[in-house]
TIZAMAR-928434 format. One record per residue (C-alpha): residue in one letter; chain; x, y, z; residue number from 0. Coordinates in Angstrom, 3 decimals, always signed. Layout:
N
type; mol; px; py; pz; seq
A; A; X; Y; Z; NUM
...
# end
This chain:
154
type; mol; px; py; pz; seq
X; A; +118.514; +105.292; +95.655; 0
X; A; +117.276; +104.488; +92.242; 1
X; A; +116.608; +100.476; +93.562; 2
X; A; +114.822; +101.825; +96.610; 3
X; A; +112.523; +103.991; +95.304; 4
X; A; +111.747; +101.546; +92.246; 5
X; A; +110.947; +98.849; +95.541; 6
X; A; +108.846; +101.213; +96.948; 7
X; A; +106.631; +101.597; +94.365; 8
X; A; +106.261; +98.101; +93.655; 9
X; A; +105.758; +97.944; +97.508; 10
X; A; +103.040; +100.384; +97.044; 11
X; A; +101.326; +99.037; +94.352; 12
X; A; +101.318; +95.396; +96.070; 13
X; A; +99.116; +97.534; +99.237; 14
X; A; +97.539; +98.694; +96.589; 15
X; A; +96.202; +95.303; +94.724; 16
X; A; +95.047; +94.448; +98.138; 17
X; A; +93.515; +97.339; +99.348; 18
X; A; +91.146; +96.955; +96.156; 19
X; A; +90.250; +93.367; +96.798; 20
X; A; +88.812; +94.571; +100.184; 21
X; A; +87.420; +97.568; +98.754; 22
X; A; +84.966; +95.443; +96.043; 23
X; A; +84.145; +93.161; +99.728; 24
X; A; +81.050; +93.738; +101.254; 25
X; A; +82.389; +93.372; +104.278; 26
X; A; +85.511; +95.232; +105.131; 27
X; A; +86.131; +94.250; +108.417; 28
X; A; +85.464; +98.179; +110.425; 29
X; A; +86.761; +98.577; +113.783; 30
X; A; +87.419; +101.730; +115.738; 31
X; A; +90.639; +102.665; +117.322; 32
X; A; +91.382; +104.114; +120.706; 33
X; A; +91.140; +107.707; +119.462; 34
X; A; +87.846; +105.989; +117.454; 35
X; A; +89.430; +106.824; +113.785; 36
X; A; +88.417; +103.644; +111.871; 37
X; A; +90.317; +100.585; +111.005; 38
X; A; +89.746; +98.173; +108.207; 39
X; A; +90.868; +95.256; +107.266; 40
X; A; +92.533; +96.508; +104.454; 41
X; A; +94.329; +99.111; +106.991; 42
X; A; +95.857; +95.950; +108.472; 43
X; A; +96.863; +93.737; +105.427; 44
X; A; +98.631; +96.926; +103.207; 45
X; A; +100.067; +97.758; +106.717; 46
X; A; +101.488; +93.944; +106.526; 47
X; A; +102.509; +94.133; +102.862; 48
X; A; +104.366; +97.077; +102.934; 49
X; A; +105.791; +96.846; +106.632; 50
X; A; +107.283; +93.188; +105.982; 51
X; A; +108.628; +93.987; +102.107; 52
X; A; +110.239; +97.519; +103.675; 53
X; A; +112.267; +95.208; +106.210; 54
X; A; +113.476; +92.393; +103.586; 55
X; A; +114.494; +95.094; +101.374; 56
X; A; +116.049; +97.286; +104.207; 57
X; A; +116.363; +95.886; +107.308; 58
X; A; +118.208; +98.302; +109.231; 59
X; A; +116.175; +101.273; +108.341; 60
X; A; +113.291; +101.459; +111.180; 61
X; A; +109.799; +101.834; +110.375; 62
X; A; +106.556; +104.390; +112.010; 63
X; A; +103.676; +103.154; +110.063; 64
X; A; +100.235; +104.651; +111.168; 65
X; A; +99.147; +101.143; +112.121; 66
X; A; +102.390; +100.036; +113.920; 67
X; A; +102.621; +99.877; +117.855; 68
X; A; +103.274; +103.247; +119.198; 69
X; A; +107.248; +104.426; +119.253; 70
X; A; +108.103; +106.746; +121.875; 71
X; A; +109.511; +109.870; +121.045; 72
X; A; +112.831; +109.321; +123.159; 73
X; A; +113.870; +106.490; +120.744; 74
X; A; +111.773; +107.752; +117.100; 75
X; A; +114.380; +111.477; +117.800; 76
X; A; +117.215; +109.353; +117.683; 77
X; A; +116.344; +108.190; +114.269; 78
X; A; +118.429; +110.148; +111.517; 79
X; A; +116.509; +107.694; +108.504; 80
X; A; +113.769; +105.848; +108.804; 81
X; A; +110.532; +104.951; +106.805; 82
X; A; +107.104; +106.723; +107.395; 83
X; A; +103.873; +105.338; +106.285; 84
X; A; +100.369; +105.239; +106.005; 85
X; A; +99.279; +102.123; +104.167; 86
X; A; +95.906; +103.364; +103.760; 87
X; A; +95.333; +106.866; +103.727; 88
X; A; +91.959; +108.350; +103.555; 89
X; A; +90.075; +105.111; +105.712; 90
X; A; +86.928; +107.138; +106.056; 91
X; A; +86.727; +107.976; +102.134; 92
X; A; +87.641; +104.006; +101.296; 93
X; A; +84.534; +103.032; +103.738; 94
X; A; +82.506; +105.851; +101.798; 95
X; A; +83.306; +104.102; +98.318; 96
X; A; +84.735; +107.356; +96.923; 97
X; A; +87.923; +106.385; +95.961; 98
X; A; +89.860; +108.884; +97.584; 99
X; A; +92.201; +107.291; +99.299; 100
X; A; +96.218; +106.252; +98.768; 101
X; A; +99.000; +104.593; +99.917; 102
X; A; +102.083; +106.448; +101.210; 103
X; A; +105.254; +105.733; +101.442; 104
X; A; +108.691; +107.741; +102.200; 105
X; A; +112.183; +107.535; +103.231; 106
X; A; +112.801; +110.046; +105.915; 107
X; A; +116.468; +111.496; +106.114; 108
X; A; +118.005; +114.046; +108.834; 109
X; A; +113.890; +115.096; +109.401; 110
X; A; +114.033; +115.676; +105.957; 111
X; A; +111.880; +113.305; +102.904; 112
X; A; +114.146; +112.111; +100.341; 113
X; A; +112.389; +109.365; +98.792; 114
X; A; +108.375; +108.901; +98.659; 115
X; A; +105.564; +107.492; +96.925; 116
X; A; +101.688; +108.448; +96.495; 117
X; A; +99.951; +105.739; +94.916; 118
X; A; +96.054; +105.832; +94.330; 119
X; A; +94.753; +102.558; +94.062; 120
X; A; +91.494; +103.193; +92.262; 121
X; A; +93.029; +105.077; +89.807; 122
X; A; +96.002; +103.224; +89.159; 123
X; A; +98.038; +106.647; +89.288; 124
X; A; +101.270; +107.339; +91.050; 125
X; A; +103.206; +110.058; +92.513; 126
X; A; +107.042; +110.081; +93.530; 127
X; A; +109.219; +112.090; +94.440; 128
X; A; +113.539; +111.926; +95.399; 129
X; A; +115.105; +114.909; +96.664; 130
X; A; +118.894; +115.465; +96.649; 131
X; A; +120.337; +118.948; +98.354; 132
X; A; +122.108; +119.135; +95.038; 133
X; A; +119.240; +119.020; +92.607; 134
X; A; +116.274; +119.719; +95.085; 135
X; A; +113.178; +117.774; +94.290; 136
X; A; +111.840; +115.880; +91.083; 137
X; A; +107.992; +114.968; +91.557; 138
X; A; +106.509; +113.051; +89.005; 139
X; A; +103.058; +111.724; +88.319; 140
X; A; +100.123; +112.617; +85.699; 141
X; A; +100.320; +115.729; +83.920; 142
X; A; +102.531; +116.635; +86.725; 143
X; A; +106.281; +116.831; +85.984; 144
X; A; +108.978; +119.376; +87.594; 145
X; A; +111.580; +120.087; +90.097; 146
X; A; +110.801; +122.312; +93.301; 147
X; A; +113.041; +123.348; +96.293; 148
X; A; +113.231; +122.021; +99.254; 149
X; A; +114.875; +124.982; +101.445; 150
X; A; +113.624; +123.880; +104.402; 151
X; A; +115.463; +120.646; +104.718; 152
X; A; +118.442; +121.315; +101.940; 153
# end
């Protein structure tokens, strides 16, 4: 588990790099979706980065990414592990400039988070977290250090 969350963050941080080379572009490619949230280019390329590193690094493990192609619901509840992401979280603040926004990663388990990672690009800070029913959950990040319980899921 150790590996994987160490990959993830480097995954993160990779969306990251390239989420602030689009971010100092004039031009960051808007769009709208369907439901007309926006879409940016750098929606699509930390969507790339992360989606293609998660599947060298575990390829069995499925993927629902915000920008991926709609799963149904039939197959996704048949899942017991998979990854959930948002490669770009906060699009409307990251077209605002305000540098709110982050990439997020986690490792889903039994409906349950076990592994995940918070990374905010501007401010080169990062957040994880890896939850074990035997030790509950260790978040750690800037001036923020503990372990909380996860009754819900443990």
């Amino acid at each position: 588990m150790d590996d994987l969350l160490a990959s993830m963050m480097n995954i993160a941080r990779s969306a990251g790099d390239v989420i602030l080379q689009i971010y100092r572009e004039d031009d960051v490619g808007l769009e709208f979706k369907d439901d007309n949230s926006p879409l940016t280019r750098a929606d699509l390329a930390a969507h790339n980065i992360i989606v293609g590193r998660l599947r060298n690094i575990a390829p069995k493990i499925p993927i629902l990414s915000e920008e991926s192609v709609s799963v149904e619901y039939a197959t996704r509840r048949k899942w017991n592990e998979y990854f959930l992401v948002d490669p770009l979280d906060g699009t409307k603040e990251f077209i605002n400039r305000n540098g709110e926004f982050t990439v997020n990663i986690a490792l889903i388990k039994d409906g349950c988070p076990v592994l995940g990672v918070v990374y905010i690009p501007v401010q080169d800070v990062m957040y994880f977290m890896a939850a074990a029913k035997e030790a509950g959950t260790t978040v750690i990040g800037p001036n923020t250090a503990g372990t909380v319980t996860v009754e819900e899921c443990f």
